[in-house]
N, C-alpha and C positions, 0 to 999 in steps of 0.2 A: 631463633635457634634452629640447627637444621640437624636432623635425625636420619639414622634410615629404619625402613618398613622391618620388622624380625618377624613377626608373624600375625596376622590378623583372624579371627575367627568369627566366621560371618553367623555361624548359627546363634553367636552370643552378641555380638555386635559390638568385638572389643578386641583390644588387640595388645601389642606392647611395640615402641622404638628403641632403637639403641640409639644413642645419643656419644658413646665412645664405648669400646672396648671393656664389658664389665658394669657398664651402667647404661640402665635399661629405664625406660618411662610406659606407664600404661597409658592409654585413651580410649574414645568410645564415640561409636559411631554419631553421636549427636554431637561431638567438639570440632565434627569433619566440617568444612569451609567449601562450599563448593567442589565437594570433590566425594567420590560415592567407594570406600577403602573396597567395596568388592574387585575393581577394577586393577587395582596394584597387586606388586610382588613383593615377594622376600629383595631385602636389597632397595628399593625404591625409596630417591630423598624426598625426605619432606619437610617441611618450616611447622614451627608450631611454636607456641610459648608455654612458657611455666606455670600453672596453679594448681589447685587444690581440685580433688575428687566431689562426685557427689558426698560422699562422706564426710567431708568437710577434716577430712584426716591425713588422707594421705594425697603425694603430690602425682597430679596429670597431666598429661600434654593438651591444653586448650589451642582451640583456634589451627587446627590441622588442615593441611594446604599444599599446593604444590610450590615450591621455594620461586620466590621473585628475588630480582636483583637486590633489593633493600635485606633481604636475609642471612643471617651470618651462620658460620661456623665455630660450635661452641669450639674453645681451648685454641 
């Protein structure tokens, strides 16, 4: 799935994607893939997949990355 950056917050080490218009996903700087979110902006795509928080409750973006060909456009 591919997302883009809404805003990352480095002091906390987490951020949130939009994924479309109105639907938003958290993540956190340990699900980052090769890729260090200080370095992005608002706006910036990114691929990730769908799971669960550490919490084991609510849903995160795992495995965040910068988008390879193999990666789709949700909807």
């Amino acid at each position: 799935m591919i997302g883009s950056l809404k805003f990352y917050r480095q002091d906390k080490g987490w951020g949130f994607l939009t994924i479309k218009p109105g639907e938003d996903i958290f993540f956190h700087v340990t699900d980052c893939v090769d890729l260090d979110p200080r370095t992005l902006g608002e706006g910036d795509q990114l691929a990730f997949e769908i799971g669960k928080a550490k919490d084991g409750i609510r849903t995160a973006a795992k495995q965040v990355r910068i988008p390879s060909d193999g990666d789709v456009v949700d909807g």
